[in-house]
C-alpha positions in Angstrom: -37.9 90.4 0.0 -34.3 90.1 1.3 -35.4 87.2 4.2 -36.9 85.3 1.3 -33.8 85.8 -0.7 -31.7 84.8 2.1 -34.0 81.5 2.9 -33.6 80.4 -1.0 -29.4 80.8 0.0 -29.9 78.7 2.7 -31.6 76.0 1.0 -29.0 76.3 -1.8 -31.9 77.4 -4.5 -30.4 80.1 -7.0 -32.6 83.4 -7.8 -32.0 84.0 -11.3 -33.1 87.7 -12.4 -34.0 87.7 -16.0 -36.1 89.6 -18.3 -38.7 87.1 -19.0 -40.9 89.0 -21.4 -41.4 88.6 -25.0 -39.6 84.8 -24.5 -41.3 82.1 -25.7 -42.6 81.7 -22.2 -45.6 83.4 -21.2 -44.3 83.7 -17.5 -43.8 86.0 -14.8 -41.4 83.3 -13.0 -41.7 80.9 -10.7 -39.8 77.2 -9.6 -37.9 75.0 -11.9 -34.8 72.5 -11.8 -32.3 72.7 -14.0 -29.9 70.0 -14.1 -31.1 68.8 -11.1 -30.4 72.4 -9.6 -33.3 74.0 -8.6 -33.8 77.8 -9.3 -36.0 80.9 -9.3 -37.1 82.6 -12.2 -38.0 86.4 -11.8 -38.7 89.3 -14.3 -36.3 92.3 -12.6 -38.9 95.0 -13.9 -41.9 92.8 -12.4 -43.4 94.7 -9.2 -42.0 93.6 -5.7 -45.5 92.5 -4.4 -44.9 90.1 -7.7 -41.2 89.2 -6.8 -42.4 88.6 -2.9 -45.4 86.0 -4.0 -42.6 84.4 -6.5 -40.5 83.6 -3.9 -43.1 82.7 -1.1 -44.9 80.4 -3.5 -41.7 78.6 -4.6 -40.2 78.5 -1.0 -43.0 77.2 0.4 -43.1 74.2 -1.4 -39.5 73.0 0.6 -39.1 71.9 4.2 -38.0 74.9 6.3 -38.0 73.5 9.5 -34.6 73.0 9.8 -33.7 76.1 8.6 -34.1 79.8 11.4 -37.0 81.8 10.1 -38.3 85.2 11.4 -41.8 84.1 12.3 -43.4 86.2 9.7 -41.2 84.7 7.7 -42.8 81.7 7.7 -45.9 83.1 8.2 -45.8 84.2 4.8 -44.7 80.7 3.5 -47.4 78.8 5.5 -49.6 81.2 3.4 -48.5 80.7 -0.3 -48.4 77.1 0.8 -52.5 77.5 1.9 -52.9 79.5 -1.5 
């Protein structure tokens, strides 16, 4: 979880930990842009399997090939992009 943390840094997307239940949002979290920032919504208590497809699914969506990536790094973006 701490690579795909550190590739949001690098692409200068913010990870916002929040407790997202019982909002008026029926969400675990996800992508959004706020004021033409771009951040990422998790739940803190949500499961890391959860946190990890979060992030994976929201990073995957940006172009990485500028940026280093461990190979299963990207791996794992190459598949939530597939998904």
């Amino acid at each position: 979880m701490q690579y795909l943390e550190d590739v949001a840094f690098k692409l200068g997307i913010e990870i916002v930990n929040e407790k997202l239940e019982g909002t008026d949002f029926n969400t675990k979290g996800g992508l959004c842009k706020v004021k033409g920032v771009y951040k990422i919504f998790m739940d803190p208590d949500a499961p890391i399997q959860v946190k990890i497809d979060i992030l994976a699914r929201s990073l995957s969506s940006f172009h990485t090939e500028e940026v280093y990536l461990l190979p299963f790094i990207r791996e794992i973006l190459e598949r939530a992009q597939d998904s």
